[in-house]
C-alpha positions as a Python dict, from the first residue, in 0.01 Angstrom:
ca = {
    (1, 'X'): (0, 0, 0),
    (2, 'X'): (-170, -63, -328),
    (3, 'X'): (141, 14, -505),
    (4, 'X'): (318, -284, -319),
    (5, 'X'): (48, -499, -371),
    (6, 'X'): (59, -509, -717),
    (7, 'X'): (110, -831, -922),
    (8, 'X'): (491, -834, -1099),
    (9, 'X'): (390, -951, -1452),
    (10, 'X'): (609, -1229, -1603),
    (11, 'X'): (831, -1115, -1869),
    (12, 'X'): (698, -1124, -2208),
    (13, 'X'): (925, -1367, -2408),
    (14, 'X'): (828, -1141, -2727),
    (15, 'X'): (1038, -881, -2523),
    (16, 'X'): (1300, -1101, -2325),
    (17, 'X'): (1373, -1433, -2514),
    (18, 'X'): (1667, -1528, -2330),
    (19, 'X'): (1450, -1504, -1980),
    (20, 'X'): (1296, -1878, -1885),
    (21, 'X'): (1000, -1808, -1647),
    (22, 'X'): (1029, -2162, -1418),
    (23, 'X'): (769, -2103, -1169),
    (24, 'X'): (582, -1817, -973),
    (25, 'X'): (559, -1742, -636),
    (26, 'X'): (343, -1556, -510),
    (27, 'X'): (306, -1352, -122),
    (28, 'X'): (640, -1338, 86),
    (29, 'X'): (736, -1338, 441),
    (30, 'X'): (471, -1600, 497),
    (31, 'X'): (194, -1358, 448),
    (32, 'X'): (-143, -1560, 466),
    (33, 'X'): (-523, -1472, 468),
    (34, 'X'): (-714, -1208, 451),
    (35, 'X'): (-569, -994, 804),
    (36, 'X'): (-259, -887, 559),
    (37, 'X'): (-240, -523, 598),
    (38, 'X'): (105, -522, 450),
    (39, 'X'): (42, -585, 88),
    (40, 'X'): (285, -866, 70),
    (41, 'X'): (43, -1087, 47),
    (42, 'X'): (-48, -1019, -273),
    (43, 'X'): (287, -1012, -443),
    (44, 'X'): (333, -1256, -766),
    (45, 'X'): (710, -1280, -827),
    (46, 'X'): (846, -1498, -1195),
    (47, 'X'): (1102, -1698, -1113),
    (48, 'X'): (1306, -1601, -1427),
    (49, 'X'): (1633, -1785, -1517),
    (50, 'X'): (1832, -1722, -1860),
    (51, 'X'): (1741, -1919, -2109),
    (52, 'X'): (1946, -2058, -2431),
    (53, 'X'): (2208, -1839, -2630),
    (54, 'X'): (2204, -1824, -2993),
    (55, 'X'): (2567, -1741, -3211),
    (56, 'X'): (2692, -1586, -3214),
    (57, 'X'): (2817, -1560, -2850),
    (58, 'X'): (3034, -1292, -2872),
    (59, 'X'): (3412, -1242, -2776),
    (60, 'X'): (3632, -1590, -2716),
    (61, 'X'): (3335, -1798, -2622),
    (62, 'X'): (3209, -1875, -3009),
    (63, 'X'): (3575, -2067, -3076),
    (64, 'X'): (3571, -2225, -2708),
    (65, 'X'): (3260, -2381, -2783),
    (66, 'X'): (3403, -2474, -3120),
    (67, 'X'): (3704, -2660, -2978),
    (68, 'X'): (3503, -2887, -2721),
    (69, 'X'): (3291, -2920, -3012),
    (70, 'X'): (3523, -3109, -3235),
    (71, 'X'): (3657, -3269, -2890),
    (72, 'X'): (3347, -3431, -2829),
    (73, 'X'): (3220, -3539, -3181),
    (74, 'X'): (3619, -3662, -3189),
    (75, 'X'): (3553, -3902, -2882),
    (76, 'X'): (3248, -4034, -3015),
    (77, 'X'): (3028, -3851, -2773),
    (78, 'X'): (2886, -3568, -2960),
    (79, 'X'): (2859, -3243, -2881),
    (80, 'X'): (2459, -3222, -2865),
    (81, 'X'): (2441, -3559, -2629),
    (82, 'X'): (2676, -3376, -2336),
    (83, 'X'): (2613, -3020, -2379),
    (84, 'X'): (2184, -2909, -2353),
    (85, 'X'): (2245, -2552, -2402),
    (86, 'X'): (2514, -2216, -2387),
    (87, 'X'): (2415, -1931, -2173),
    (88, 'X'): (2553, -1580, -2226),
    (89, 'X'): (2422, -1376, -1963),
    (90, 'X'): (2603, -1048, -1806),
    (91, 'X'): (2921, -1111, -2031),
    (92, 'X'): (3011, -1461, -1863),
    (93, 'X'): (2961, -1830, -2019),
    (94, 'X'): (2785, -2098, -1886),
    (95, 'X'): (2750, -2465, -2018),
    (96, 'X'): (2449, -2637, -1901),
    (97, 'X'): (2607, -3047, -1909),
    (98, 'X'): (2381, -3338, -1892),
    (99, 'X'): (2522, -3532, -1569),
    (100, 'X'): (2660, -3844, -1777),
    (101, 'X'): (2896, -3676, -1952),
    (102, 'X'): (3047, -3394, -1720),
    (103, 'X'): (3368, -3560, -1628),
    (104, 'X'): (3420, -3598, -1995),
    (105, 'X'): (3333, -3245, -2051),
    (106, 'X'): (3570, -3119, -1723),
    (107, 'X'): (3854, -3343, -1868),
    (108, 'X'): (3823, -3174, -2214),
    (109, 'X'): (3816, -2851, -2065),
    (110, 'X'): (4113, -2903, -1844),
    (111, 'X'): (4366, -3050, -2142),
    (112, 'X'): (4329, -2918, -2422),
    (113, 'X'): (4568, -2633, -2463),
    (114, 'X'): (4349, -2433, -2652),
    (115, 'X'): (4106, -2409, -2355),
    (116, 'X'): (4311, -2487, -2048),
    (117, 'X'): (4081, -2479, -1803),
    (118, 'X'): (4302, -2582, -1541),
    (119, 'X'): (4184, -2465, -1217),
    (120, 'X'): (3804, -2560, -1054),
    (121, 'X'): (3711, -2244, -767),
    (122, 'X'): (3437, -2495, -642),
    (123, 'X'): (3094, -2659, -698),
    (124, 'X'): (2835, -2442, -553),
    (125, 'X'): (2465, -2568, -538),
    (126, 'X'): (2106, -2444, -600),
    (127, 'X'): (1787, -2567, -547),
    (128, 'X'): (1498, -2435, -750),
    (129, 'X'): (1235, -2642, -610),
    (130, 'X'): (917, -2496, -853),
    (131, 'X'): (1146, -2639, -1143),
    (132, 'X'): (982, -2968, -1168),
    (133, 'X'): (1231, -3249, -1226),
    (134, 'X'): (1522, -2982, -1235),
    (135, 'X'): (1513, -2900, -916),
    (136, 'X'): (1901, -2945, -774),
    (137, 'X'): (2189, -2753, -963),
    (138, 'X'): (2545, -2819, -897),
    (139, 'X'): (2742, -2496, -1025),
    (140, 'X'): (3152, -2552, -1163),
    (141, 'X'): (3348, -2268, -1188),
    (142, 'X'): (3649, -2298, -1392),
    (143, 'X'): (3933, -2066, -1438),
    (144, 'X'): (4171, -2088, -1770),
    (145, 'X'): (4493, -1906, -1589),
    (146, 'X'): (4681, -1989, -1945),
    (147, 'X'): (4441, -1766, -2104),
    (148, 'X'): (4287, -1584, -1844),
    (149, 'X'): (3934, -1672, -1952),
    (150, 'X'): (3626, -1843, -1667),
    (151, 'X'): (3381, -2028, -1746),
    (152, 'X'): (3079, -2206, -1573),
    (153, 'X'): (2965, -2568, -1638),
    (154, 'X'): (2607, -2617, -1463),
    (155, 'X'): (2410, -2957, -1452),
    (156, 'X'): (2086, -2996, -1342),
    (157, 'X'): (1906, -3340, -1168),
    (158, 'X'): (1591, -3419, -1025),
    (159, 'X'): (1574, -3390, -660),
    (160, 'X'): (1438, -3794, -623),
    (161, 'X'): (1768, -3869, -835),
    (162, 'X'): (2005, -3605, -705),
    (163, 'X'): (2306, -3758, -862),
    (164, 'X'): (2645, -3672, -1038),
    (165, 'X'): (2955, -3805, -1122),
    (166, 'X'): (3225, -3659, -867),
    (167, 'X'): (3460, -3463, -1091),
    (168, 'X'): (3764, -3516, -836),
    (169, 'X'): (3925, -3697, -1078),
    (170, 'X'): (3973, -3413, -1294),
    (171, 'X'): (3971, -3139, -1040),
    (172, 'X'): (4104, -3308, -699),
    (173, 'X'): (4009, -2945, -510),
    (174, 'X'): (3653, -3047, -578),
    (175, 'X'): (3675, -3309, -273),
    (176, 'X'): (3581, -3073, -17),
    (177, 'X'): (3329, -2866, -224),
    (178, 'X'): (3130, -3179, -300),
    (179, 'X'): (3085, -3252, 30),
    (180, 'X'): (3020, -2913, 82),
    (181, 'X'): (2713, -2918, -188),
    (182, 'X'): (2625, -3272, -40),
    (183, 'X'): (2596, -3170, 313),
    (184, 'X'): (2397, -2861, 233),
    (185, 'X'): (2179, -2984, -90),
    (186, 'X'): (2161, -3318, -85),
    (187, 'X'): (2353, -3391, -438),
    (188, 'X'): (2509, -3737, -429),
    (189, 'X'): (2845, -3736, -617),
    (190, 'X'): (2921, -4082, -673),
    (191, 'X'): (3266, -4169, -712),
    (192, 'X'): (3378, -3941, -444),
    (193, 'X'): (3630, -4077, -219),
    (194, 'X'): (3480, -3999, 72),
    (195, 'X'): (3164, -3854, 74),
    (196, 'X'): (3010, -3753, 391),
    (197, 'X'): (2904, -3455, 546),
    (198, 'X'): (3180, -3135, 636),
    (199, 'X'): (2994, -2884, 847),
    (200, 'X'): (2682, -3039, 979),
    (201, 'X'): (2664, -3361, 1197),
    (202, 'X'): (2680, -3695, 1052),
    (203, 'X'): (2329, -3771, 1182),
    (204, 'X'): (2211, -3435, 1074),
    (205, 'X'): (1808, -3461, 953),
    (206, 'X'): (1806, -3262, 615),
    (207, 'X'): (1993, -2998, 428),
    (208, 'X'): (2006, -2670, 582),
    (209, 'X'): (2042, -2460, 223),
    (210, 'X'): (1752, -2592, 9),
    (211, 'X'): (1472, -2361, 14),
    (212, 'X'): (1225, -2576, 165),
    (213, 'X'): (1432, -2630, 468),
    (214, 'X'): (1271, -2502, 815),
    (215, 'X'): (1364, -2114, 832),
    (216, 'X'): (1317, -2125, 1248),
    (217, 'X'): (1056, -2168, 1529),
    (218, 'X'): (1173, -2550, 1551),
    (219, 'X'): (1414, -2705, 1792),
    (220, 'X'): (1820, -2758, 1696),
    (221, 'X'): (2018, -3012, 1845),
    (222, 'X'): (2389, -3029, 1771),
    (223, 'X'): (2580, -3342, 1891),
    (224, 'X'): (2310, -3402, 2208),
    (225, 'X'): (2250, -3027, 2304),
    (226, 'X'): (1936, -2877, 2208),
    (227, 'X'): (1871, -2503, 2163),
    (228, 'X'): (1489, -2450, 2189),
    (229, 'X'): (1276, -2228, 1990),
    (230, 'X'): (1341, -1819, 2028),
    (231, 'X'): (1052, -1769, 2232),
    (232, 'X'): (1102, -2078, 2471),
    (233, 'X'): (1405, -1941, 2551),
    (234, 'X'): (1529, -1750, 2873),
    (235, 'X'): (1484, -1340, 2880),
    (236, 'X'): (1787, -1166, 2950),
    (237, 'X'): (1746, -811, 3050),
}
């Protein structure tokens, strides 16, 4: 039991600088006080995310960066105003975007034949909610099938301002996966032509994928039925 209970150190950045430690949790399963016999209780767990890439990036993603690059200082816009950071992590690319310039970004991606980056897969979110003021992601992932490269753009927004510019002007198969990302993480996208929830009720309290949402024990009610807790419920033997 010792062994479990163990604190995980936090990376050394010395060791690992591409890790980001953003917060720490510590105990799991709800483990609380001092009757834990378990050892969970005393588990401390980094919450490590990959941090900033430096050149070179290796493979095609050194002259992709290049071409958006001279695309956005071209435009006026700059390349350090819309793009934070690159992260190469596991052999795929990822673009962290600040929100105001994404559909400018997308566009870019899409047209320009040396990137042709014409097909979205879908906005997935995340919610990291120990990453103060960065709380909400909203995940692109783009597909070049001209040169068979992918790609991720990722922009980040506080959780008391959880919008973005909808990209369905670019990508049009983003409707439904905005709504998608709206209904489950809260992320506004304005612009969207119709944004409103796809899976859960329109009168739905909260959103059932961020991490601080209820995990059970409370009642659900679905268009005027209610389910009660597990152990209100009837026995069947």
């Amino acid at each position: 039991m010792s062994d479990v209970a163990k604190d995980v150190a936090a990376p050394d950045p010395q060791e690992h600088p591409l890790l980001e430690v953003v917060a720490v949790k510590r105990g799991m399963f709800g483990v609380q006080g001092t009757g834990d016999t378990s050892g969970y209780g005393g588990l401390v767990a980094p919450v490590v995310l990959p941090g900033p890439s430096e050149r070179p990036y290796g493979g095609w993603f050194d002259e992709a960066v290049d071409v958006l690059t001279e695309l956005l200082e071209a435009s006026g816009t700059g390349y350090a105003n819309a793009v934070e950071y690159v992260v190469v992590d596991r052999g795929e690319l990822t673009l962290a975007v600040r929100r105001e310039h994404l559909v400018e970004v997308a566009s870019h991606l899409r047209d320009d034949p040396d990137l042709r980056f014409e097909l979205s897969l879908g906005v997935s979110g995340v919610h990291y909610p120990l990453d103060a003021g960065r709380e909400l992601h909203a995940v692109y992932h783009l597909v070049s099938v001209t040169h068979s490269h992918r790609l991720r753009l990722e922009v980040a927004v506080d959780e008391n301002d959880p919008h973005l510019p909808s990209t369905t002007s670019v990508y049009p198969t983003n409707d439904w996966h905005e709504r998608e990302t709206f209904d489950f993480f809260g992320i506004v996208f304005d612009g969207h032509p119709g944004l409103a929830r796809i899976e859960m009720p329109d009168d739905w309290v909260g959103h059932p994928q961020r991490k601080d949402y209820p995990l059970g024990g409370i009642p659900v009610e679905y268009k005027g039925a209610t389910v009660p807790p597990a152990d209100e419920r009837r026995l069947y033997r």
